[in-house]
VEXLUMTOR-547752 format. One record per residue (C-alpha): residue in one letter; x, y, z. Coordinates in steps of 0.1 Angstrom, whole numbers, padded with zeros to 4 digits, always signed. Layout:
N
AXYZ;...
//
This chain:
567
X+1489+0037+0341;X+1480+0067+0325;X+1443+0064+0327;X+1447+0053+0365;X+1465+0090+0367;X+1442+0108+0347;X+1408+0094+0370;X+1427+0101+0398;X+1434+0142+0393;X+1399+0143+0378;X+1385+0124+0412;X+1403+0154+0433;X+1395+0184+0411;X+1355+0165+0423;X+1362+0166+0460;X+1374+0204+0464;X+1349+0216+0443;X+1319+0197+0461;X+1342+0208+0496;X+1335+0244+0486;X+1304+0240+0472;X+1295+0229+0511;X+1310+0250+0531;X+1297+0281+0512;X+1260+0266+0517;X+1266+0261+0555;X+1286+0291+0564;X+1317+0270+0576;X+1350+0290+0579;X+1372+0276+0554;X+1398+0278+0584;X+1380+0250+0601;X+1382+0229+0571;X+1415+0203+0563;X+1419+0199+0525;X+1448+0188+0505;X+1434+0216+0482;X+1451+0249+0480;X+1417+0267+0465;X+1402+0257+0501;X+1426+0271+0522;X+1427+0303+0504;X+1402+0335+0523;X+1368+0336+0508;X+1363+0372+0492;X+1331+0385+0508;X+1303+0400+0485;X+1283+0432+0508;X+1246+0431+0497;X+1219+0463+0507;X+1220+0474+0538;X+1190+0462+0557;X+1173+0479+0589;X+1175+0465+0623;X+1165+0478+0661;X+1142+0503+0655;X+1134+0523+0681;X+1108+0555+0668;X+1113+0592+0679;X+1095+0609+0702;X+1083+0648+0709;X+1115+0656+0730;X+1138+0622+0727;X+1159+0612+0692;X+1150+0577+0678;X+1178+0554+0658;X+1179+0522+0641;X+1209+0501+0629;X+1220+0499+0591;X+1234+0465+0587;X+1254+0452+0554;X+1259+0411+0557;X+1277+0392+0526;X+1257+0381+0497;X+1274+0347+0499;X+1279+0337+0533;X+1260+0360+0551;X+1284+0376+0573;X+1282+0406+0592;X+1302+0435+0574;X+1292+0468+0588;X+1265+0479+0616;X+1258+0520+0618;X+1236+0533+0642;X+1215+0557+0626;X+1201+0588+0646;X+1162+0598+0639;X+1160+0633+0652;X+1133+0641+0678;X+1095+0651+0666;X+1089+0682+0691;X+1055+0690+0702;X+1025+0692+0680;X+1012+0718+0693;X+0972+0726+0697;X+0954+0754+0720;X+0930+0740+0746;X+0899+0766+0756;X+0897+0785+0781;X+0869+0769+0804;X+0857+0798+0837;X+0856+0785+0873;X+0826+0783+0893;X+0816+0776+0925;X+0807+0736+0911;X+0835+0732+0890;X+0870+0739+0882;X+0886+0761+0853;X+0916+0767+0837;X+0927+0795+0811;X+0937+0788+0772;X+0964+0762+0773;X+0989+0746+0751;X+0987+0709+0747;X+1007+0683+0723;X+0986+0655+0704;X+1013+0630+0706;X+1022+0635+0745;X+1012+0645+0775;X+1032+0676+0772;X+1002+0706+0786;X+1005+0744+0801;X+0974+0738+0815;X+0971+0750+0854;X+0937+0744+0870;X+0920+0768+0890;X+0889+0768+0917;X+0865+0759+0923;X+0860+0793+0930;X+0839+0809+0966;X+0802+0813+0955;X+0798+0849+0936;X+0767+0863+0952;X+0748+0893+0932;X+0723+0915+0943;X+0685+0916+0927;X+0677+0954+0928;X+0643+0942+0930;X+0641+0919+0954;X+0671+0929+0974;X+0685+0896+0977;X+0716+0877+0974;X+0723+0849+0951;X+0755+0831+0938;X+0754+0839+0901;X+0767+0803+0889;X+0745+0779+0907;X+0717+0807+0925;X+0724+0799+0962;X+0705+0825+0986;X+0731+0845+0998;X+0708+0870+1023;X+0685+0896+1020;X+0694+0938+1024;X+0677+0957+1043;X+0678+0996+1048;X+0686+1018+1077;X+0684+1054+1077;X+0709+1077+1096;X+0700+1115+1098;X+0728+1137+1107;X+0724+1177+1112;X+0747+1197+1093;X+0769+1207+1122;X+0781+1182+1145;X+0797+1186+1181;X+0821+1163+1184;X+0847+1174+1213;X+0870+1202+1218;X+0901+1211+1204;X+0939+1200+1219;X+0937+1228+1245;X+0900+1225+1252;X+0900+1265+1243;X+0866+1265+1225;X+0841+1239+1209;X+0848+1217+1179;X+0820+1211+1153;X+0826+1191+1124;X+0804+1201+1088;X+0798+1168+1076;X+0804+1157+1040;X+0803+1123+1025;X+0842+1117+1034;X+0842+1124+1066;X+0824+1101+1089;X+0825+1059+1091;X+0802+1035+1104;X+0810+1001+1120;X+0778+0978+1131;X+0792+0965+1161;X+0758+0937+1169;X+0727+0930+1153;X+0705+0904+1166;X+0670+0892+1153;X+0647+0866+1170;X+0625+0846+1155;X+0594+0831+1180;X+0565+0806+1179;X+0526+0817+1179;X+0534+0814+1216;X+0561+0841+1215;X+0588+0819+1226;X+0619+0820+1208;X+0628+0799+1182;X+0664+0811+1164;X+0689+0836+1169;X+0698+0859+1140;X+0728+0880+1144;X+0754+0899+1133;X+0750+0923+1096;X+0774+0902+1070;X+0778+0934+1051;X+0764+0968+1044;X+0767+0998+1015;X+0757+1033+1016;X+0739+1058+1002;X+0738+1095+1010;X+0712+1127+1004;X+0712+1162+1020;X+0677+1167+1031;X+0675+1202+1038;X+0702+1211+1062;X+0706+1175+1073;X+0731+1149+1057;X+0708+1112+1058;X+0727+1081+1049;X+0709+1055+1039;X+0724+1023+1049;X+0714+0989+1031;X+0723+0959+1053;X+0725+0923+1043;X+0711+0895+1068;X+0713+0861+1062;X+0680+0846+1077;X+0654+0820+1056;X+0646+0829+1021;X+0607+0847+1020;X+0612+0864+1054;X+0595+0900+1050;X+0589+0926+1068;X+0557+0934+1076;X+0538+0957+1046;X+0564+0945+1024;X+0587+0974+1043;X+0623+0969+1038;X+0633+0999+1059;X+0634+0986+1096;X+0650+1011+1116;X+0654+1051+1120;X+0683+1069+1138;X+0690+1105+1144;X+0724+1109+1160;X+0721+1150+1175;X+0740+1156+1205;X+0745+1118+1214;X+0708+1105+1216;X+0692+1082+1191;X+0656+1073+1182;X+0650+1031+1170;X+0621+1018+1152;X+0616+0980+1151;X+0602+0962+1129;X+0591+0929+1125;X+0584+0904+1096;X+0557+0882+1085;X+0570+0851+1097;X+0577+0866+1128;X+0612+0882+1128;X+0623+0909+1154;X+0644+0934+1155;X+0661+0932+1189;X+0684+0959+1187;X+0716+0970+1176;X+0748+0984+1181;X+0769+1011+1163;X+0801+1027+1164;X+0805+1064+1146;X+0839+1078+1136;X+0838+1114+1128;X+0872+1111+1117;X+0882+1122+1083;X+0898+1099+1059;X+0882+1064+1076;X+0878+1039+1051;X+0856+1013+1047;X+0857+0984+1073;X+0874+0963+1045;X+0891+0985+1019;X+0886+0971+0983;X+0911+0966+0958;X+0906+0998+0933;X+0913+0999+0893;X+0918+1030+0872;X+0885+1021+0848;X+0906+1031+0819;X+0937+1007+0827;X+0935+0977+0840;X+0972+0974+0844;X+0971+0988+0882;X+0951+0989+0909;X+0954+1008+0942;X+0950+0991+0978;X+0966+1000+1008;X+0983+1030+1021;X+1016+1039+1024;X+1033+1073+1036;X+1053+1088+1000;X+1053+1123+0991;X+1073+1152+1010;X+1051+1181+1020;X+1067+1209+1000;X+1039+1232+1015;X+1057+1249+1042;X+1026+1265+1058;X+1014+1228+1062;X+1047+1214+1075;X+1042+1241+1105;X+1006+1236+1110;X+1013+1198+1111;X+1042+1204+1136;X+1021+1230+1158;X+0998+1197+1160;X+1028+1175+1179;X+1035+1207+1204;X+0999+1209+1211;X+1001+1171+1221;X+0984+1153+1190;X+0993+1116+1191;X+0995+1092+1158;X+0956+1077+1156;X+0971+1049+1127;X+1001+1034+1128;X+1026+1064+1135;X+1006+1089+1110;X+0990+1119+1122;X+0958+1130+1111;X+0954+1167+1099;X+0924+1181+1077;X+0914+1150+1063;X+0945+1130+1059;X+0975+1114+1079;X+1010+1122+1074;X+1037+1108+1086;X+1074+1123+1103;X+1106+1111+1092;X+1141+1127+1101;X+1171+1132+1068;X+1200+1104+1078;X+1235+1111+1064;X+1228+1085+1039;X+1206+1104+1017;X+1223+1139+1032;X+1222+1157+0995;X+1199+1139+0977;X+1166+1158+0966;X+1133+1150+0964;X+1112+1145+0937;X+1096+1187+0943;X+1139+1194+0937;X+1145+1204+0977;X+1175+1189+0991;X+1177+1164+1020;X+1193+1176+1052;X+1206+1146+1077;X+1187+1155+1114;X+1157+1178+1102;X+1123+1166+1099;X+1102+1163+1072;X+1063+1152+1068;X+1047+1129+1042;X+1015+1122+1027;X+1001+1090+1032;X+0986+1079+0999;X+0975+1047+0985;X+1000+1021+0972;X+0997+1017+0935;X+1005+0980+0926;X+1015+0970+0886;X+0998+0939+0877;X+1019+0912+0868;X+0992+0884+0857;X+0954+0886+0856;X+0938+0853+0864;X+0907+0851+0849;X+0899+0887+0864;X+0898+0876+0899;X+0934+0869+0910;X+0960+0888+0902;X+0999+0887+0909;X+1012+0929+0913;X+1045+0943+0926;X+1047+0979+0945;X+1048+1005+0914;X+1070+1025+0936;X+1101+1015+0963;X+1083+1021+0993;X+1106+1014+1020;X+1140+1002+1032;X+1145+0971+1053;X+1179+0946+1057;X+1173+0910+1041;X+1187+0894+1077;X+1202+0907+1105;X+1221+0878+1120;X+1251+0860+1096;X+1252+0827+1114;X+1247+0796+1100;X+1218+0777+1123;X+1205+0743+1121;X+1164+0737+1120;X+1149+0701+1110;X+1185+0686+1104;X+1190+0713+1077;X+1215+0737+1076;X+1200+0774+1071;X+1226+0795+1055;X+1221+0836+1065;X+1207+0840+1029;X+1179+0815+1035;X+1148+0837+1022;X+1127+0809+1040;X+1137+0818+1076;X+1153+0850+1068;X+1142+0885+1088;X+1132+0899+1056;X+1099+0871+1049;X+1091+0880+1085;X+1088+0919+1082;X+1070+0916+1051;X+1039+0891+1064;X+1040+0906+1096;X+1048+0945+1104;X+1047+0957+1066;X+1011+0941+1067;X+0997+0956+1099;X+1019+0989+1085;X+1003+0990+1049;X+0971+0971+1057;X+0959+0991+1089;X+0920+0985+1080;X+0921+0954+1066;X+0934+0927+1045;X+0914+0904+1036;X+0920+0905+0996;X+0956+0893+1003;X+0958+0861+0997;X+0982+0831+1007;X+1002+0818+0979;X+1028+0794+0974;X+1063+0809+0968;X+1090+0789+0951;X+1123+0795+0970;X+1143+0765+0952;X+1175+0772+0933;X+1157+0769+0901;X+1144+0807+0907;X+1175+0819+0916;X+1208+0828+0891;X+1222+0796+0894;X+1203+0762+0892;X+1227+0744+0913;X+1224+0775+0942;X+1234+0756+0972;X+1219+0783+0997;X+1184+0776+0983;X+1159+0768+1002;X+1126+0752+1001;X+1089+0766+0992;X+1066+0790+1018;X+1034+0799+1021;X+1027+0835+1019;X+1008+0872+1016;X+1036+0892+1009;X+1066+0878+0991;X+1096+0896+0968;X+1105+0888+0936;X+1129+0859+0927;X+1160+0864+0902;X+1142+0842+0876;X+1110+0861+0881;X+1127+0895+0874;X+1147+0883+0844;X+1135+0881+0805;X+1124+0848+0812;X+1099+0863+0843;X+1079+0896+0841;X+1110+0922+0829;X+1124+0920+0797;X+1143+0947+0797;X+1167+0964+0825;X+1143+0995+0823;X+1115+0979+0826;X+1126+0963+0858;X+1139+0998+0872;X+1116+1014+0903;X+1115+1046+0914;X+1120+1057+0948;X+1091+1077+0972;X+1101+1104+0992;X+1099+1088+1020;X+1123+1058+1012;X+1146+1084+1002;X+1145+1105+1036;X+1148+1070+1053;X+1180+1063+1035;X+1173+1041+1004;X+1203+1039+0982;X+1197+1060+0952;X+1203+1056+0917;X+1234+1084+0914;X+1235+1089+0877;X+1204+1105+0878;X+1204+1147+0879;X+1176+1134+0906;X+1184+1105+0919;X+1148+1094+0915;X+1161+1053+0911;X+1169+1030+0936;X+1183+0994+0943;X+1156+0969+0955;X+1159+0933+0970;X+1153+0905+0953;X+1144+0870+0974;X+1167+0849+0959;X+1204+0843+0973;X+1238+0844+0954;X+1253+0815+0945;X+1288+0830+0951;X+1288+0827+0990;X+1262+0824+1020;X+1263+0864+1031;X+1252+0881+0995;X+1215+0882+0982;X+1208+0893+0943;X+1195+0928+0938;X+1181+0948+0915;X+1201+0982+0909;X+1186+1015+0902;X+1191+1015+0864;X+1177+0980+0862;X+1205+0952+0857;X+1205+0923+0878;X+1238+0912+0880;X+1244+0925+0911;X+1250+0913+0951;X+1243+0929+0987;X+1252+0919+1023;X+1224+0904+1037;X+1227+0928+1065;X+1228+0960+1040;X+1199+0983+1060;X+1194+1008+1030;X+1185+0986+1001;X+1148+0989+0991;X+1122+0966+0993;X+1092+0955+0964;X+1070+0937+0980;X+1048+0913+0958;X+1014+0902+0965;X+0986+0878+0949;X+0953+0890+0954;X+0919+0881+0951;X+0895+0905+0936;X+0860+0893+0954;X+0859+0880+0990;X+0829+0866+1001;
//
């Protein structure tokens, strides 16, 4: 009996040992398991083991990677712990791309950042550019300097002028006026100019006409003033004049009559004729006035004119007044002409009633006062390459409300709030009457460019009165644009003064200057704040400031990209 007992604990100790042995190998919860034994239904005590790594995901230039630190038992291989583990973000690898210059064949860009890991770039392609033609003093002709396309030939005219010129009478016809000619004071526009080309029959075979461009050159021969005109035709390559001549035609302007000499070319090219137009006006610019830059700083250039100083001269301010009672009428724009230059008439407003110009004489509301019409001097705000440029007026020019109306209208299912730069009064004056106003010969070096209007470039990114992006000649600065972030670090930096003229008109003024020489200038971008204010720029330079949209005394700056050659 005792043996029987003895075999039969012995054969149970067996069992729960070979139990557990089993249900450690198969991972069986000892909860799912029905033993008589007490060791069985006791918890297993887990063992952790070294955390292993699971769901890798790798880190990128600009997003975080992670991966999952994961502890399972030694034993039975349960799950302990997971820990997502955060792999911080690689940022850029940064590398400068070369610059690479436009041609007519090809586009460029300027130096760039790229990254070598993504496509992360700065790069901003530009051109192909219009064909660069250059002139061969020797054989006077025109070729593009990147791939040598003829671009036309120059030929030479000669105009002989005598020293003394009768040219009218005076405003009360009282005695003869003669001009004494000096290389200022004349201009020249070749109205037609026609060539033929003709068989060994004589009968035509092409039409040749109109000059693409001339230059000039002038000489005093003895009392005379010549001008030597050099005109460009584009006709067939190798067409010469007959002993190799390039000079084709002679005119003598005396008294109204005028002597022509044809010529005609090897292969049979006539000169028909012409037509001229001559300006004895002083001042007259060329037919399209060219961007100018100061050769010793490139950081402005001068194009356009705008009336700006007070005449401080009073002798001047009466002779230009005696002109009005004698009847003289504006001849550009509404800008008198007077000894060689216009000058414009502008009554004091009780805005600007006390406020001085920049010569120290005080304003007076309701008396006249004259100003010199000089050209507009634009800072440079980017150089592309040498042949665009972004600029901004160096000076406050003018004064003009950002929109008249304060209703809310509805175009192409949008609602267009009154600060809408897009189809606001303000985008209008500035591409169409401050263009024909500061432009009057010409503006062919403006060119159109795409102005962001979103909320992005305004003071809050979430602007609801944004509006969408235009095409334009003449724009003004956004918020962004005049901020640190844009062109303007700092408030002085971004602070214009004000011409004469703006002040006369009634420009607000900077008052905490002894001469109020500041003033407050738009900017295009609305407020966020409500639908009737517009951000502005105040005289010392901050930005955190608002206007009425209808606010007739606040400045503008107008902004412009232009293009350096034109072809």
């Amino acid at each position: 009996m005792k043996n029987k007992l003895i075999f039969l604990t012995t054969l149970i100790s067996v069992i729960s040992l070979t139990a557990c042995s089993f249900i450690r190998k198969h991972k069986i919860d000892s909860s799912d398991v029905t033993s008589t034994s007490s060791s069985i239904d006791s918890e297993h005590e887990h063992i952790p083991g070294s955390p292993v790594t699971e769901g890798r995901v790798e880190p990128t230039c600009t997003e975080d990677g992670y991966y999952y630190s994961v502890v399972y038992c030694t034993e039975c291989h349960k799950e302990l712990s997971r820990e997502r583990m955060t792999l911080e973000h690689l940022g850029h690898d940064i590398h400068i791309g070369e610059a690479h210059t436009p041609t007519c064949e090809e586009a460029g860009w300027e130096e760039y950042e790229y990254c070598s890991r993504c496509d992360y770039s700065t790069k901003v392609v530009i051109g192909p550019v219009d064909h660069d033609y250059v002139l061969d003093p020797e054989t006077h002709e025109y070729r593009c300097k990147y791939c040598g396309l003829y671009g036309g030939k120059e030929y030479n005219m000669t105009f002989d002028f005598p020293e003394n010129v009768y040219v009218g009478y005076n405003a009360r016809d009282i005695m003869p006026f003669y001009v004494t000619l000096t290389p200022e004071d004349y201009s020249f526009v070749i109205e037609w100019w026609e060539w033929v080309l003709t068989d060994d029959n004589g009968n035509t075979v092409k039409l040749i006409d109109c000059a693409e461009g001339y230059r000039f050159e002038e000489q005093y021969v003895g009392n005379n003033l010549r001008f030597d005109m050099y005109v460009t035709i584009n006709h067939p390559e190798n067409a010469m004049f007959s002993n190799d001549q390039t000079q084709i035609a002679n005119l003598t302007v005396k008294t109204g009559n005028r002597e022509l000499t044809k010529g005609t070319t090897k292969e049979r090219y006539e000169l028909l004729g012409y037509g001229y137009s001559l300006d004895f006006g002083p001042l007259q610019l060329d037919p399209e006035p060219v961007p100018q830059f100061d050769p010793d700083n490139s950081s402005y250039f001068t194009y356009g004119l705008y009336p700006q100083t007070h005449v401080n001269d009073g002798g001047l301010a009466h002779q230009l007044d005696m002109q009005i009672y004698y009847g003289a009428t504006p001849v550009l724009n509404d800008w008198y002409l007077y000894e060689g230059n216009y000058y414009a008439r502008v009554m004091g407003t009780e805005q600007t009633n006390g406020v001085v110009f920049d010569d120290g004489s005080q304003i007076a509301k309701n008396y006249p006062y004259w100003f010199k019409v000089e050209p507009i001097e634009w800072d440079v705000l980017k150089d592309y390459n040498g042949q665009y440029y972004s600029a901004t007026t160096n000076k406050l020019l003018d004064i003009h409300c950002y929109n008249e109306s304060d209703e809310e209208r509805e175009i192409d299912g949008r609602t267009i709030y009154p600060n809408n730069y897009e189809y606001s009064d303000m985008r209008k004056y500035l591409n169409g009457d401050f263009i024909d106003y500061a432009f009057p010969e010409g503006h062919e070096h403006l060119s159109v460019t795409t102005v962001n209007n979103r909320a992005s470039t305004t003071e809050n990114g979430n602007n609801p009165y944004a509006g969408q992006e235009t095409e334009d000649k003449v724009y003004l600065l956004s918020y962004q644009e005049c901020s640190a972030n844009g062109y303007y670090p700092y408030d002085y930096s971004r602070s214009a003064f004000l011409t004469d003229y703006a002040k006369a008109k009634g420009a607000t003024c900077f008052l905490y200057h002894s001469t109020y020489h500041y003033g407050t200038y738009w900017t295009r971008s609305p407020s966020s704040s409500n639908q009737y204010w517009v951000t502005r720029i105040n005289g010392g330079g901050a930005m955190n400031y608002c206007s009425s949209i209808n606010d007739k005394n606040i400045c503008i700056r107008p902004a412009i990209f232009m293009r350096l050659v034109v072809h």
